[in-house]
N, C-alpha and C positions, 0 to 999 in steps of 0.2 A: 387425443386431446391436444390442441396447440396452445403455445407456449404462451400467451396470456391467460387460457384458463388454468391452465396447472402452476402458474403464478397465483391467480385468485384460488385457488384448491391451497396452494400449500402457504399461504398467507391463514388461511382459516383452522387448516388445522393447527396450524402453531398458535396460534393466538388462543383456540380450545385446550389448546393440552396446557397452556400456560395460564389460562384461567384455571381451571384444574388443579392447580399446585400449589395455590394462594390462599391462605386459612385466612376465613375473614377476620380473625383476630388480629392478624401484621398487617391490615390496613384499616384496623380502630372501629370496627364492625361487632356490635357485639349479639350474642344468639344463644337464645335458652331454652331451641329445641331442636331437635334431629333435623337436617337439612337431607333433602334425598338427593340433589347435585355437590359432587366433589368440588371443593373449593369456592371460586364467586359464583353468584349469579348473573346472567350477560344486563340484567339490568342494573346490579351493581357497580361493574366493572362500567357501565353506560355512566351512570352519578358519580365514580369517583372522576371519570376522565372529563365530564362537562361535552358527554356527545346523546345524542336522542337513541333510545334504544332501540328504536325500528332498525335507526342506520346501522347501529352496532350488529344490531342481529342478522342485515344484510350480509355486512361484513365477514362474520359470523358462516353463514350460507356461501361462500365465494361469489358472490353477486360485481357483475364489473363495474365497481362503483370506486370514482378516485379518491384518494385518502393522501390530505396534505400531511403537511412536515410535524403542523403543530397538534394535529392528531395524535399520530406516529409517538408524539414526543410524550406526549400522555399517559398512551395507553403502556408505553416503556415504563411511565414510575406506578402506574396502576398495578402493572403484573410483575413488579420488583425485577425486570429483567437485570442482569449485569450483564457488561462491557460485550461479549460473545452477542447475544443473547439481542440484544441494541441494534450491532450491525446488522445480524440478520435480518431483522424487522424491516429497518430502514429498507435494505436490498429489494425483502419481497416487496414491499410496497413504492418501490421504485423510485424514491428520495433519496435525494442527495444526504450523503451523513452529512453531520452538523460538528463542525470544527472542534467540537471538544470532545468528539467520541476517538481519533485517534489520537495516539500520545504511547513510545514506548520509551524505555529506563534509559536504554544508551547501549545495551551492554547484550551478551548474546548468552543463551544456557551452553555447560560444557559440554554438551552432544553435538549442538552445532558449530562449536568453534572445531572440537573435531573433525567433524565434516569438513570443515574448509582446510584445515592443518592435512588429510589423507588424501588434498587433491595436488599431487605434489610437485607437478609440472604445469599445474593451471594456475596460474593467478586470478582468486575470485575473493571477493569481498560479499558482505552483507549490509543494504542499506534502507534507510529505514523510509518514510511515506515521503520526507522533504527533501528525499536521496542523499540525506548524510551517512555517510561508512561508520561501519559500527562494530564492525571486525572483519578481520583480513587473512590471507594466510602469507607465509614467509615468500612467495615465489610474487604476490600480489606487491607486495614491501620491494622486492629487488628491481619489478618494472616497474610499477607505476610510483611508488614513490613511499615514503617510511611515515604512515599515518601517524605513528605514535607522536612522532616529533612537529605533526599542523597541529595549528588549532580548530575550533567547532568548524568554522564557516572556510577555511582549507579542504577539511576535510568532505566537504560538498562536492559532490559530482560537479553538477550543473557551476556551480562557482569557480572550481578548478579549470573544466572545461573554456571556460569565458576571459579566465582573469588570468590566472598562472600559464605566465611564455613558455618554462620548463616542461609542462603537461602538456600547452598544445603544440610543441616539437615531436612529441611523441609518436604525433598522426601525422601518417604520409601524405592522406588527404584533408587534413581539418575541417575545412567547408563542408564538406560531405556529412562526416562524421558532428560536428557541431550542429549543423540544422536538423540533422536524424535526432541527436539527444535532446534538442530544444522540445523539438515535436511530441516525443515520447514523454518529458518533461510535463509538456502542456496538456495531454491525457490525459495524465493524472493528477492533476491540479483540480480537474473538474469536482473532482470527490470534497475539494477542502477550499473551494470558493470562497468562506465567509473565513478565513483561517487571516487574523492582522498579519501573523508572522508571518506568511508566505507572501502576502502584498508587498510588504516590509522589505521581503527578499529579491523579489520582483521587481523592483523601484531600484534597491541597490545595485541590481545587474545591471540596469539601464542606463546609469549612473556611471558604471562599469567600463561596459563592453558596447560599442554601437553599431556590432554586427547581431550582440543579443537585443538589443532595443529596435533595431530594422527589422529582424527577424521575429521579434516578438508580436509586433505589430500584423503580423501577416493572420497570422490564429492557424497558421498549420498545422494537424497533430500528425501522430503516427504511434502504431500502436507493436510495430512488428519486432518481437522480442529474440531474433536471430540473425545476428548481424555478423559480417565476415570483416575484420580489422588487418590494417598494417602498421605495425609501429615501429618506429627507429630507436633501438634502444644505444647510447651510447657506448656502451660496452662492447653487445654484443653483435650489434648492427642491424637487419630487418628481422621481425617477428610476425609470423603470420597466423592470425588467432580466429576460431570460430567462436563467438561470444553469444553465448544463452543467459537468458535470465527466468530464474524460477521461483515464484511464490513461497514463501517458508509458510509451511502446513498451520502452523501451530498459534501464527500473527499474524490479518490479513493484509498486511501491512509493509511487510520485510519482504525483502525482493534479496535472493542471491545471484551474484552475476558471477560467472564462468566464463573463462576465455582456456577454449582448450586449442594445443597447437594443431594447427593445418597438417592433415595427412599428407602425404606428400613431399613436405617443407622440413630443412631443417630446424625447426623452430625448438624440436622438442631436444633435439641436441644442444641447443645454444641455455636453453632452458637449465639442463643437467649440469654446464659447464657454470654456471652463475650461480646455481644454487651449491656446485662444487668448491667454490672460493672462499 
């Protein structure tokens, strides 16, 4: 099976097993005899979304047929999906989500701040869709910088990168390192196009920075999540970092970034020595 049909396969099944689960009572349906299908009927689900029920029933059948946003958007309040539930839909159906479906609290569960407190030689942070830091660990504080004490828009990657002299001393190469985060930036923006507040934020770099406003204008992305870092830390002097970033399982949303020291390098020495003071 290649990978558009088994998009259209697992688009239909979820959409069935999710009609399935809906008593026509929690969508004002009412029935005053034994139905022999669990939950809607795909003709129901067609009348509550305001779509013709042949196409549903395509839909239904994995048939490769396209299905806009405002479909999509429908058949999410028809089958009471939540927030999980939303993205996947979107995904299979190959829509851009819609600016109000991401949105996290600010704040991380204590399993994961543990996580980043047990990585005790890396400095790695967790940031969230608009790559704001949202938790850090102690070794992330001593190089790059003591998040507790920025505010919101400090605490942005892409902001810091751009704005703060202090940050981009950091980098041995900045240029380099600044148009690779621009890029990866701009990837994922695509998910949150109709989002004010990322326009808002967009405008204010530009405003900002007129290497990010030249560079913005170019539309480069980049998607590559392993990059090899040098920073000059004043203390300790060069730090030579393998930096990953990984999805947090739990929110598809939260990216943790990892800078583990360069085999090789003193790095992880200099690391024990700072976190020793």
């Amino acid at each position: 099976m290649n990978n558009e049909k088994h998009r259209y396969k697992e688009l239909s099944d979820f959409l069935k097993t999710r009609r399935a689960k809906i008593l026509p009572s929690q969508v004002g349906i009412l029935t005053g005899m034994r139905r022999r299908t669990p939950g809607l009927r795909r003709e129901e689900v067609a009348q509550l979304a305001g779509i013709g029920v042949t196409w549903y029933t395509w839909l239904e059948q994995g048939r490769p047929i396209h299905v806009s946003a405002q479909v999509i958007e429908s058949l999410a309040k028809v089958l009471l999906l939540d927030k999980q539930e939303c993205i996947h839909l979107y995904l299979l159906a190959n829509q851009p989500l819609p600016a109000d479906i991401p949105g996290y609290q600010g704040t991380v569960s204590p399993i994961l701040q543990h996580v980043l407190d047990s990585l005790l030689l890396c400095p790695s942070f967790i940031m969230d869709q608009r790559w704001n830091v949202i938790a850090w660990n102690q070794a992330a504080r001593l190089v790059i910088g003591d998040f507790s004490e920025m505010n919101g828009r400090e605490r942005n990657v892409v902001w810091a990168m751009f704005t703060d002299n202090r940050y981009k001393k950091l980098f041995v190469d900045w240029n380099l390192h600044a148009k690779s985060l621009l890029g990866r930036f701009r990837s994922t923006c695509v998910q949150f196009i109709e989002d004010s507040c990322l326009a808002q934020f967009i405008d204010d770099l530009k405003m900002q920075s007129k290497e990010f406003d030249f560079w913005w204008s170019l539309h480069e992305i980049q998607s590559n999540s392993e990059i090899y870092k040098q920073l000059t830390h004043p203390v300790v002097g060069t730090l030579d970092f393998e930096s990953s970033s990984f999805d947090v399982s739990d929110n598809s949303y939260l990216k943790m970034i990892v800078h583990t020291p360069l085999p090789g390098t003193d790095t992880a020495i200099k690391m024990k020595s700072l976190l020793d003071e």
